[in-house]
Z-matrix of the N, CA and C atoms (Angstrom, degrees):
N
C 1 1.454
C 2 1.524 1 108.37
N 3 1.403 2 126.91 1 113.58
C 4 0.977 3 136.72 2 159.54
C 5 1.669 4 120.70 3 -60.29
N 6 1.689 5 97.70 4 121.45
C 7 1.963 6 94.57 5 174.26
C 8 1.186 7 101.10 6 -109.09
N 9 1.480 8 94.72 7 153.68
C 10 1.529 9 99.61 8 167.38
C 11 1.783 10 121.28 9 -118.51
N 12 1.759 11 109.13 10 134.14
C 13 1.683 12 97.34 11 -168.02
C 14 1.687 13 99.37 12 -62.70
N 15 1.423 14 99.93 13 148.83
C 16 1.483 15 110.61 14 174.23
C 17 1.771 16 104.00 15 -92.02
N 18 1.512 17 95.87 16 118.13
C 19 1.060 18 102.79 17 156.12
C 20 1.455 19 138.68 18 -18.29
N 21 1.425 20 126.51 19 119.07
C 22 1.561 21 139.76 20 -162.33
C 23 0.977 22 105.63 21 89.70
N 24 1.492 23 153.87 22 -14.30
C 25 1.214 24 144.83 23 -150.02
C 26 1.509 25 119.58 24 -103.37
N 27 1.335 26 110.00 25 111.66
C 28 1.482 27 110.42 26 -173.58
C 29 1.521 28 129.02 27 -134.09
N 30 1.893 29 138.15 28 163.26
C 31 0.843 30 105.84 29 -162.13
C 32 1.906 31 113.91 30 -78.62
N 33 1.337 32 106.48 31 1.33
C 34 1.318 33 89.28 32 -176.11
C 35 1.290 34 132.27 33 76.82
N 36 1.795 35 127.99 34 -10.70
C 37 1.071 36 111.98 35 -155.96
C 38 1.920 37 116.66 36 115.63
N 39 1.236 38 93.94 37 -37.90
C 40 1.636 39 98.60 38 -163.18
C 41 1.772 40 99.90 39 -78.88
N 42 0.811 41 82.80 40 147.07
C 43 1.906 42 106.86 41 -167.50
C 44 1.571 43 117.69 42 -110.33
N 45 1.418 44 92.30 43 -18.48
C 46 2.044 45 111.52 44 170.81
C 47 1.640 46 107.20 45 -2.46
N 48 1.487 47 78.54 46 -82.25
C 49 1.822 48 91.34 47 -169.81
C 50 1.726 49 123.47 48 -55.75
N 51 1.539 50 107.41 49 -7.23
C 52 1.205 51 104.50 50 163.70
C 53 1.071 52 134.88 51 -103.84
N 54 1.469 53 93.51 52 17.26
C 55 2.077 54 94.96 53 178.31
C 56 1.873 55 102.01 54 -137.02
N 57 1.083 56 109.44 55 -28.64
C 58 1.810 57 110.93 56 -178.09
C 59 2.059 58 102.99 57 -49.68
N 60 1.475 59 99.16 58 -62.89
C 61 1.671 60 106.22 59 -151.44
C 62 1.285 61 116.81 60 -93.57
N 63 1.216 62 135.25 61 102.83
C 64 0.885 63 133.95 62 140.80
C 65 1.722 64 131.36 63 13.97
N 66 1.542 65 113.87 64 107.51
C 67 1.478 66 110.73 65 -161.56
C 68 1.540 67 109.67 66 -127.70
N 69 1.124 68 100.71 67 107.17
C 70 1.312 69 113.54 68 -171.18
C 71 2.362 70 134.60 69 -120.55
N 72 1.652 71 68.59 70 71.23
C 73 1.797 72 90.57 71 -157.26
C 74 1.542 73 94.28 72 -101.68
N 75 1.709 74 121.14 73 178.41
C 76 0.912 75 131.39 74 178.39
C 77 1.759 76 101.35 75 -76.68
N 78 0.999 77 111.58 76 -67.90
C 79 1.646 78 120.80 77 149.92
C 80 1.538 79 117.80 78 6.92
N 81 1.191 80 92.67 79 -99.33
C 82 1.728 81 105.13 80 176.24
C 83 1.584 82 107.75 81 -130.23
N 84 1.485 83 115.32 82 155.35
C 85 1.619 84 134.81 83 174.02
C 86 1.440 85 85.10 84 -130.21
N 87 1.846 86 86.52 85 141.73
C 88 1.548 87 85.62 86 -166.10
C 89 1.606 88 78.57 87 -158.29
N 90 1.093 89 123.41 88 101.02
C 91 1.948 90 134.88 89 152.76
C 92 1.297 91 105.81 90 -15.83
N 93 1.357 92 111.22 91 138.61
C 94 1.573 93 118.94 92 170.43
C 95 1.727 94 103.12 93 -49.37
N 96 1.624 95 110.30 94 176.87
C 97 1.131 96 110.42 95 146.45
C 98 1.745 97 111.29 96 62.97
N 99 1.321 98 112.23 97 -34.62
C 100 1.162 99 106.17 98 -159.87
C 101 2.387 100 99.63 99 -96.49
N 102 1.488 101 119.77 100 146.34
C 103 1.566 102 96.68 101 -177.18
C 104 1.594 103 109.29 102 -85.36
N 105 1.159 104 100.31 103 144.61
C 106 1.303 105 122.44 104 178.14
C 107 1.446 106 112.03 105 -55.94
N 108 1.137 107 112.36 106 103.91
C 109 1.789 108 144.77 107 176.66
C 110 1.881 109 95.17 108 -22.89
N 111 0.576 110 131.44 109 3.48
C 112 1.778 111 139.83 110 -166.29
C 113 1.295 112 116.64 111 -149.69
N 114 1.383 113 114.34 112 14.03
C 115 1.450 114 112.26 113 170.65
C 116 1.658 115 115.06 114 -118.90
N 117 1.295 116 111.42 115 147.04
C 118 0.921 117 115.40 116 179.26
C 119 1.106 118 126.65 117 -97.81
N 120 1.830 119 146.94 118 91.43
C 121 1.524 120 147.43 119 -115.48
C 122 2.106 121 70.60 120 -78.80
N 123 1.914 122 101.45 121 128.71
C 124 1.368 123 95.18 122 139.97
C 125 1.554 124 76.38 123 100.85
N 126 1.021 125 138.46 124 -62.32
C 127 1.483 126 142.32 125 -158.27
C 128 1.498 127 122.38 126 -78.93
N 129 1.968 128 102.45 127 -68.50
C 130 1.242 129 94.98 128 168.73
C 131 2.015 130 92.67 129 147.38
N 132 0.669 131 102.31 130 171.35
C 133 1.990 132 116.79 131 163.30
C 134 1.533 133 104.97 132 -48.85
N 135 1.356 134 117.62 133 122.90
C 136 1.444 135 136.07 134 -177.72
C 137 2.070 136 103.49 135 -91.22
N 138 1.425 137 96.57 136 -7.68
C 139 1.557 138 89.91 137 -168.98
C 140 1.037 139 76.60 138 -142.89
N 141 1.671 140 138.52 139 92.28
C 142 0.993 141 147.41 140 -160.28
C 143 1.484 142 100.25 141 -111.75
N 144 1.230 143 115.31 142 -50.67
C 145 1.659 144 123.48 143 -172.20
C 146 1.987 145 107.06 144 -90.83
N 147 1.047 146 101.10 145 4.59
C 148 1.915 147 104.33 146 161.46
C 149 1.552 148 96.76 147 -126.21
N 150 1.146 149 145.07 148 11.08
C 151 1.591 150 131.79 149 -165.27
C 152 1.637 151 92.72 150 -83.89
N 153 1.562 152 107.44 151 147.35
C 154 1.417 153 105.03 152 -168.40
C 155 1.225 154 111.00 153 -88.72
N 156 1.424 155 102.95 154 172.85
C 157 1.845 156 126.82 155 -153.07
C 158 1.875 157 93.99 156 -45.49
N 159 1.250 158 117.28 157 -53.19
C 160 1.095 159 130.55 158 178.35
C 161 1.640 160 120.15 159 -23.59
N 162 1.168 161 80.06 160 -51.63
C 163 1.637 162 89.55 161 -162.36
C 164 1.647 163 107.49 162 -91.13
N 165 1.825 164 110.93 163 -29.36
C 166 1.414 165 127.02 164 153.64
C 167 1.222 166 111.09 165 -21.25
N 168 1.868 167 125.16 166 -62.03
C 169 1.157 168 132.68 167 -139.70
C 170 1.806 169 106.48 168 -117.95
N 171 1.104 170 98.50 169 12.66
C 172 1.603 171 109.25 170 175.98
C 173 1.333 172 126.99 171 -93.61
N 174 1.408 173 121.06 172 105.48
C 175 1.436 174 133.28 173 -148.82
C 176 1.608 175 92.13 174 -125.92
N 177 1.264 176 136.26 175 128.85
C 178 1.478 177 142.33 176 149.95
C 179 1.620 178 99.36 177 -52.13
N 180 1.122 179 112.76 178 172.20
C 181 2.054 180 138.45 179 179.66
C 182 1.769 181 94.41 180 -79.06
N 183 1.930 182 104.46 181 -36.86
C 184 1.250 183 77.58 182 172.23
C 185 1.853 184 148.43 183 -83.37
N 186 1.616 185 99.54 184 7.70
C 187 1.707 186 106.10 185 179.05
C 188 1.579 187 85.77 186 -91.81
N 189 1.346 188 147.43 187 25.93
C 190 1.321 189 128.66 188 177.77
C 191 1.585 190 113.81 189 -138.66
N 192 1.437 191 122.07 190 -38.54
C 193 1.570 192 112.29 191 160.42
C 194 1.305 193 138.67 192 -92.84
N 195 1.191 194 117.58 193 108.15
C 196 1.288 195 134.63 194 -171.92
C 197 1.313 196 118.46 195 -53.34
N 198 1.204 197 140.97 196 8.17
C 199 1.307 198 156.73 197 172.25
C 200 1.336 199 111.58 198 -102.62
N 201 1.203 200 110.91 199 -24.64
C 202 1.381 201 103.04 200 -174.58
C 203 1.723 202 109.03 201 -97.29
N 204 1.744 203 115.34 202 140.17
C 205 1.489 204 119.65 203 -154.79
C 206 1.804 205 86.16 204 -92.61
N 207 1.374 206 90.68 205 -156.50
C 208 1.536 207 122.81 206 -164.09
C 209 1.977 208 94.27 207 -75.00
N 210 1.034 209 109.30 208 -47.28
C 211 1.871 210 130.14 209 171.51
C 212 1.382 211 115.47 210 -33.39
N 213 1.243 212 98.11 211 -20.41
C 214 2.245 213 113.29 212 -155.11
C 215 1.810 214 76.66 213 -109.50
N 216 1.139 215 138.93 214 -22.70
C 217 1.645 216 118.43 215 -161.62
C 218 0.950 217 104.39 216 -77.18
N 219 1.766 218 125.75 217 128.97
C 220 1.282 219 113.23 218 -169.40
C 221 1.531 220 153.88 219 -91.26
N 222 1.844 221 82.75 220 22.08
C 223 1.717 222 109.00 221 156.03
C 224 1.933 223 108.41 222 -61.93
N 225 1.510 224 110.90 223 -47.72
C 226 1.078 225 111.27 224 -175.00
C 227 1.668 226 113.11 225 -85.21
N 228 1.163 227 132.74 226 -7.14
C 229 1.141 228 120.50 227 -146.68
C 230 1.962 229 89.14 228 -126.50
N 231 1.268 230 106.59 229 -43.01
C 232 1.539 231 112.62 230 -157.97
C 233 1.227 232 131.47 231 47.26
N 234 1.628 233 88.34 232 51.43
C 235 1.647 234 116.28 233 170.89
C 236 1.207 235 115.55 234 -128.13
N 237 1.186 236 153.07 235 98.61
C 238 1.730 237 134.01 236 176.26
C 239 1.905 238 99.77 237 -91.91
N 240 1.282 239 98.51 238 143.56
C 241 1.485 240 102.22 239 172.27
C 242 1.426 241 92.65 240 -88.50
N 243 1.179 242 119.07 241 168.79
C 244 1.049 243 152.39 242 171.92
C 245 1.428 244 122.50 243 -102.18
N 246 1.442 245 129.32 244 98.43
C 247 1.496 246 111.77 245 -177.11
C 248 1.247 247 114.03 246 -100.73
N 249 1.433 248 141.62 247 -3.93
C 250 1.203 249 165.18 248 148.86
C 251 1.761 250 95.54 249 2.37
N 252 1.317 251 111.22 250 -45.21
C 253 1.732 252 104.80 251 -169.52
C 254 1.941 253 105.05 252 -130.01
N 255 0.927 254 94.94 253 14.03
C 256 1.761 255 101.22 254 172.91
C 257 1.965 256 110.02 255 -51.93
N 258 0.925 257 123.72 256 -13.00
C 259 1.187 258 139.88 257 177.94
C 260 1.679 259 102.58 258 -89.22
N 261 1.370 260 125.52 259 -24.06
C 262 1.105 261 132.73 260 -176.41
C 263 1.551 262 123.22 261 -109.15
N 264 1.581 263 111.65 262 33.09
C 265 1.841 264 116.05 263 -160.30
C 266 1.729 265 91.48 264 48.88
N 267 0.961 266 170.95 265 -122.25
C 268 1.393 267 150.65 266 -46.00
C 269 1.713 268 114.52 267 -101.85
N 270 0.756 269 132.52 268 149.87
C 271 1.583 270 131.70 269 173.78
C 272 1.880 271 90.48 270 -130.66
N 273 1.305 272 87.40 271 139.54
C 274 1.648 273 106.60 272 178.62
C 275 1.603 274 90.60 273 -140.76
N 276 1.898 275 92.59 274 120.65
C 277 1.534 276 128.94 275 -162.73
C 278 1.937 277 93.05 276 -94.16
N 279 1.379 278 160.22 277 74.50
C 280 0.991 279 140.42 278 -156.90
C 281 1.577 280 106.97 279 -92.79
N 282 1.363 281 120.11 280 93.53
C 283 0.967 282 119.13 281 -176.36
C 284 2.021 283 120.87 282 -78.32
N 285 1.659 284 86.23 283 107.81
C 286 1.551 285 99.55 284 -174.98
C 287 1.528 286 117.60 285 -73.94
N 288 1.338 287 122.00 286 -19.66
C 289 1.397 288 128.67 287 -169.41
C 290 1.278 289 107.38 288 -156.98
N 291 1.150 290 135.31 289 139.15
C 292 1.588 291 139.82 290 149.53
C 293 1.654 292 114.96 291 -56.16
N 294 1.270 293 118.12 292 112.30
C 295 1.536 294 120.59 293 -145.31
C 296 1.690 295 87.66 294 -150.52
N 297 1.726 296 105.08 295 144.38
C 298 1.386 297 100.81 296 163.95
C 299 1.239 298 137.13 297 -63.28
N 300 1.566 299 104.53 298 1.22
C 301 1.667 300 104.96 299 -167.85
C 302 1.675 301 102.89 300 -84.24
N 303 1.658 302 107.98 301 -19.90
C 304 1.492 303 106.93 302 179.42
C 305 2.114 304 109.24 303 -54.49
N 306 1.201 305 105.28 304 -26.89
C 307 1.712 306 103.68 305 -171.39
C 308 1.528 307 97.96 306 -98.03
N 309 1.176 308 118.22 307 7.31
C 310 1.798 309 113.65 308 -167.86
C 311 1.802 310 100.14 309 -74.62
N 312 0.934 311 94.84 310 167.70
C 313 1.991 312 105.67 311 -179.82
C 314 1.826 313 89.71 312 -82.49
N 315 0.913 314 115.55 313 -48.89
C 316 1.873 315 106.93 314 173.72
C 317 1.198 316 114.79 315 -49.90
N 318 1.231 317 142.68 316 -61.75
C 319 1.328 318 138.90 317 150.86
C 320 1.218 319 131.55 318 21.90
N 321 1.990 320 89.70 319 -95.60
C 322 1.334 321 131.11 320 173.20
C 323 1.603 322 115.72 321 -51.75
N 324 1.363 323 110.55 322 -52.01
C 325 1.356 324 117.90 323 179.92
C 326 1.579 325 114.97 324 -50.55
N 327 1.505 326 114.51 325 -62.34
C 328 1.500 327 114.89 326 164.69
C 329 1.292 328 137.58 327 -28.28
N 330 1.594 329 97.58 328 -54.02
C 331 1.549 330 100.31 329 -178.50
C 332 1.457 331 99.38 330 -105.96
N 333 1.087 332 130.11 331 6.75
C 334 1.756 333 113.84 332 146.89
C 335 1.466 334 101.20 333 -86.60
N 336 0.701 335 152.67 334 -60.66
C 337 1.756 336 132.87 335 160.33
C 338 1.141 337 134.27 336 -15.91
N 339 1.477 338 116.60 337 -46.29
C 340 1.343 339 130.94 338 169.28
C 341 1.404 340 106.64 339 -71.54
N 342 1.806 341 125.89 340 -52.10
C 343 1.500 342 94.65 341 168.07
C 344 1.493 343 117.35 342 -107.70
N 345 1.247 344 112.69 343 62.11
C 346 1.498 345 119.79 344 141.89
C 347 1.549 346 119.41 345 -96.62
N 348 1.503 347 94.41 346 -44.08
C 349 1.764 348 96.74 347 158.60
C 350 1.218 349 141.03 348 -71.10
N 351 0.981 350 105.74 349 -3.23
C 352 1.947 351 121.17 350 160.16
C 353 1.263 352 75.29 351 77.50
N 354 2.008 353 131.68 352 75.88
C 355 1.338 354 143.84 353 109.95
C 356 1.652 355 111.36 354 -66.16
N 357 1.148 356 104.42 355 128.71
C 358 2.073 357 102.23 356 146.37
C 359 1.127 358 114.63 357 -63.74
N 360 1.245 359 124.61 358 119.90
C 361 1.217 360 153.37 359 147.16
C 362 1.294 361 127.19 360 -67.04
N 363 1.583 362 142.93 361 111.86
C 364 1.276 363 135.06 362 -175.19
C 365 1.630 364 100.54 363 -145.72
N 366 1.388 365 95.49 364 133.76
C 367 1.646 366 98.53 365 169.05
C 368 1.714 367 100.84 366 -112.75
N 369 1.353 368 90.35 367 145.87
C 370 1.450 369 97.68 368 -165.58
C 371 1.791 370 109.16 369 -125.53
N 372 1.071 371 136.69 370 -172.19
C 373 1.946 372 115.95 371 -165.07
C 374 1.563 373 85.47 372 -179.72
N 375 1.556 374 109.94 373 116.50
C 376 1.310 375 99.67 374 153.58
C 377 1.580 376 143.79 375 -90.98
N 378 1.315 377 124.21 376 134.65
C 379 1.392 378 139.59 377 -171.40
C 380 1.480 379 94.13 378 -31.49
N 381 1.394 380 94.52 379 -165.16
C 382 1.587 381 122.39 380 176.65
C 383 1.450 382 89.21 381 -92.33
N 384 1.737 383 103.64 382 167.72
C 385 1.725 384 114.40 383 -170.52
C 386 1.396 385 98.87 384 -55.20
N 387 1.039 386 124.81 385 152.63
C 388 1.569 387 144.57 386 173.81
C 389 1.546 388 109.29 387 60.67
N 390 1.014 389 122.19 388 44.06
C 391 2.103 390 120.66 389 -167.84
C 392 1.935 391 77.01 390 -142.24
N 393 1.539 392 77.09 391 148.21
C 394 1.741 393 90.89 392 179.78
C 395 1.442 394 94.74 393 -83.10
N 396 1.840 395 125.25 394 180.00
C 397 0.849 396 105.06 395 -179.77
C 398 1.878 397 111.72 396 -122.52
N 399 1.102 398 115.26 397 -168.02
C 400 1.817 399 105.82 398 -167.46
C 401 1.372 400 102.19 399 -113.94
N 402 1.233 401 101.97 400 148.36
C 403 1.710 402 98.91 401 173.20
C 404 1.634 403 100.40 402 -134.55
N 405 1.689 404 108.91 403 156.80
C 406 1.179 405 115.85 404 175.42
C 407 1.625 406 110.89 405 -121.92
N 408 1.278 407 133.35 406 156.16
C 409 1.668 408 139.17 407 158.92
C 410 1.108 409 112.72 408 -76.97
N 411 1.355 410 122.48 409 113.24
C 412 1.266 411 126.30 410 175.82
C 413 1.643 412 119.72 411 -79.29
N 414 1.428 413 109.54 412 -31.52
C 415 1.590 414 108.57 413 -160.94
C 416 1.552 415 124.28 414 -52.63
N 417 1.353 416 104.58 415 -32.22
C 418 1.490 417 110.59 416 170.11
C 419 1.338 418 135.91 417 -89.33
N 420 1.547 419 100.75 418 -11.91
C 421 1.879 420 112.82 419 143.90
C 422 1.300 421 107.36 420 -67.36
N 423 1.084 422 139.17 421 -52.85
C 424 1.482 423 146.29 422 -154.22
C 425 1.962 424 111.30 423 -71.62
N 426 1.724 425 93.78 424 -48.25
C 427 1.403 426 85.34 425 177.90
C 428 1.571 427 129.61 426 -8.92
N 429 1.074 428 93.58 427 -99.96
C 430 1.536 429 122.90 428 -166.40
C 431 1.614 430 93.69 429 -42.17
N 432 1.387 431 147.92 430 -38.58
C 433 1.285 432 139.77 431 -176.83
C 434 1.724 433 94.41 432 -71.07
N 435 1.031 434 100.92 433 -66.08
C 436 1.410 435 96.76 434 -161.74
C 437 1.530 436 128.27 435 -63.95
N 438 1.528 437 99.66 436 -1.86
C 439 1.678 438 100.13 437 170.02
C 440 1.693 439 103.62 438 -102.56
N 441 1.083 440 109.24 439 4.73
C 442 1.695 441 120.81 440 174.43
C 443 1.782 442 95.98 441 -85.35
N 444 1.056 443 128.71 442 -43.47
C 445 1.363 444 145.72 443 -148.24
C 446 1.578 445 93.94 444 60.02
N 447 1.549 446 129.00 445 72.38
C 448 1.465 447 121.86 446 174.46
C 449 1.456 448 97.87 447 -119.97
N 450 1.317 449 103.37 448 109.61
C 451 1.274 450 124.13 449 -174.09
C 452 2.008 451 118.61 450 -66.55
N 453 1.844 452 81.81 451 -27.12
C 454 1.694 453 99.92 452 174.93
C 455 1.093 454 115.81 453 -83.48
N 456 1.070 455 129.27 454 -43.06
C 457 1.688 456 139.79 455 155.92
C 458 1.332 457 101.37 456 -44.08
N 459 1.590 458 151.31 457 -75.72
C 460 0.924 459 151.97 458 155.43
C 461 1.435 460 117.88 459 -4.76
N 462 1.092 461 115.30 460 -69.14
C 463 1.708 462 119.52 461 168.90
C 464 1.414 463 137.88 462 -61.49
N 465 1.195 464 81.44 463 -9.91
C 466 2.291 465 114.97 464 -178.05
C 467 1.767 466 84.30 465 -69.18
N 468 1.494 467 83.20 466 -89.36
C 469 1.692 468 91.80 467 -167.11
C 470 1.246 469 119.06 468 -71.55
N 471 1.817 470 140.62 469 16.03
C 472 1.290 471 139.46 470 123.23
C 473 1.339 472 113.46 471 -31.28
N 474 1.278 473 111.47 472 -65.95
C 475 1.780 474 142.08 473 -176.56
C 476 1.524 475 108.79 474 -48.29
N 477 1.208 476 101.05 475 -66.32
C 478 1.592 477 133.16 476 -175.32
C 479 2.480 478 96.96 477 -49.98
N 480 1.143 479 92.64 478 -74.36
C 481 1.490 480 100.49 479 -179.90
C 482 1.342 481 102.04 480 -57.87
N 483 1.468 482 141.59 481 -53.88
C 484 1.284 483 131.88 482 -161.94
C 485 2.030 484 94.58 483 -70.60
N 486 0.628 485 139.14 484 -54.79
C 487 1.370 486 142.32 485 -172.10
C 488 1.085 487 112.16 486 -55.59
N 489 1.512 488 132.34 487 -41.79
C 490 1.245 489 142.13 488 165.21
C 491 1.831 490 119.85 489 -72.66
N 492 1.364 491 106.43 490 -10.70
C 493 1.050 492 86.88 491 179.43
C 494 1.886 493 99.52 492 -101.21
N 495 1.524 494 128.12 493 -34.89
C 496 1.225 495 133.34 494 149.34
C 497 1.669 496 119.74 495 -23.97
N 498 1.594 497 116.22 496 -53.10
C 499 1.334 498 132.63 497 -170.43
C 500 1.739 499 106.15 498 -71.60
N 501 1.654 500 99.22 499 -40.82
C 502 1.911 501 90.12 500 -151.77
C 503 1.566 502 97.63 501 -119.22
N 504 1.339 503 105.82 502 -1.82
C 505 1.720 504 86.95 503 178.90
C 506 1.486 505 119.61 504 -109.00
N 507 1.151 506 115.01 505 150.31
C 508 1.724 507 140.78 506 -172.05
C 509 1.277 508 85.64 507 -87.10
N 510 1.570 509 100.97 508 127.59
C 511 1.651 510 110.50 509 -179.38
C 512 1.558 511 107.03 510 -130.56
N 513 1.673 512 91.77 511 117.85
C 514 1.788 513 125.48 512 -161.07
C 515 1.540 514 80.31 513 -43.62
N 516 1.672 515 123.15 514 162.08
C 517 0.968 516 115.79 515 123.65
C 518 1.343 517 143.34 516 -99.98
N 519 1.338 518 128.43 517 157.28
C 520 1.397 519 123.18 518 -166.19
C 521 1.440 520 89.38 519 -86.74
N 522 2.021 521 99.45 520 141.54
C 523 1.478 522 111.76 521 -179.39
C 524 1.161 523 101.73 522 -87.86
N 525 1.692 524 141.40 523 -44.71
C 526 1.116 525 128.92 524 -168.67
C 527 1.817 526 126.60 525 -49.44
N 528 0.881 527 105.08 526 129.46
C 529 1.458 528 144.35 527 179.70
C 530 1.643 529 98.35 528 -73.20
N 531 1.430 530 102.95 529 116.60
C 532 1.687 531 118.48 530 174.89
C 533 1.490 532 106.57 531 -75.52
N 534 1.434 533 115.95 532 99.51
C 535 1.424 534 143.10 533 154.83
C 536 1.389 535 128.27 534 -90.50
N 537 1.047 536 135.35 535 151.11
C 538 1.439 537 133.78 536 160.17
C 539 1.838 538 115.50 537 -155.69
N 540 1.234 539 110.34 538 130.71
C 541 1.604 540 115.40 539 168.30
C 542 1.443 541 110.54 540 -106.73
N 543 1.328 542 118.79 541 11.05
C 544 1.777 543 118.68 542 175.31
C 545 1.395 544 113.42 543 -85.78
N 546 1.516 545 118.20 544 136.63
C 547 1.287 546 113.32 545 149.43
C 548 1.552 547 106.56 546 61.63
C-alpha cells in the first residue's frame, strides 16, 4: 500500500527517527535507541543527500493521518506512530516520553477508535541506549473501557501498561556495533 505525505506536514525539528530504530545498512549500523552519529539534536541529518534508502523512506503515522492535529506531532506529543505495518491493521503508538498528551481526550479517542474498529493497537517504549525496544497489545486491555466510552478506565491501563512495561521488562540488547562510511 502506497502512502502519501499529507500536505503541510513537516519534521519541525524532531529528530525521533534518528535515534529510536535501529539502522542496519551497509552505509551505517547504528544501535537502537542510541542518535545517529550525523544528526544534529533539533536540526536534522548532516548527510542528508547520501543518508541511506532507509532513512530516505521513513515517515512517522504523523505525515499520513489526516485526523490527527498539530498535538499528535511528536515534538508535542512524545509519541511517534509507527507506519512500518499500517498495511497490516496494526498501529504501533512508540511512546518516547511520559507527556500530558498520553491522558488528553485526543489520545484516548484515537486509540479507542482504533480498537473499536478491530485496529492492533501496540504501545511500544524504548530501552536504555543500545537495548531494542518492547512493545505491548493493547486491544484486549482496552476493550472493556472503550465500549464503556470510560475515558478513566482508559487512562488506568494507558498508565497501568506503560509502567509495567518500564517496571517488568528485560531489555534485549542490541548487538549492532555503531559504524558509519557516510560523510
Amino acid at each position: 500500500m502506497a502512502l502519501e505525505v499529507l500536505e503541510g506536514r513537516s519534521c519541525e525539528g524532531c529528530t525521533a527517527c534518528c535515534s529510536f530504530p535501529p539502522i542496519r545498512t551497509q552505509e551505517l549500523q547504528k544501535p537502537a535507541n542510541l542518535l545517529c552519529p550525523h544528526c544534529a539534536d533539533g536540526q536534522g541529518c548532516t548527510v542528508y543527500d547520501t543518508r541511506p534508502t532507509v532513512c530516505r523512506g521513513f515517515y512517522c503515522g504523523y505525515f499520513f493521518i489526516e485526523e490527527l492535529g498539530p498535538e499528535w506531532h511528536p515534538n508535542n506529543s512524545g509519541v511517534v506512530i509507527r507506519s512500518e505495518h499500517f498495511d497490516e491493521d496494526v498501529v504501533t503508538l512508540l511512546v518516547l516520553r511520559l507527556s500530558p498528551f498520553l491522558v488528553s481526550e485526543e489520545f484516548a479517542a484515537m486509540v479507542g477508535g482504533w480498537v473499536a474498529e478491530g485496529v492492533g493497537v501496540e504501545f511500544e517504549r524504548v530501552g536504555p541506549p543500545g537495548h531494542l525496544p518492547a512493545k505491548m497489545r493493547m486491544n484486549e486491555l482496552l476493550e472493556e473501557a472503550v465500549a464503556a466510552r470510560d475515558l478513566r478506565a482508559m487512562h488506568k491501563v494507558f498508565a497501568w501498561s506503560l509502567a509495567h512495561i518500564d517496571r517488568s521488562h528485560v531489555w534485549e540488547p542490541d548487538p549492532t556495533v555503531l559504524s558509519s562510511e557516510l560523510g
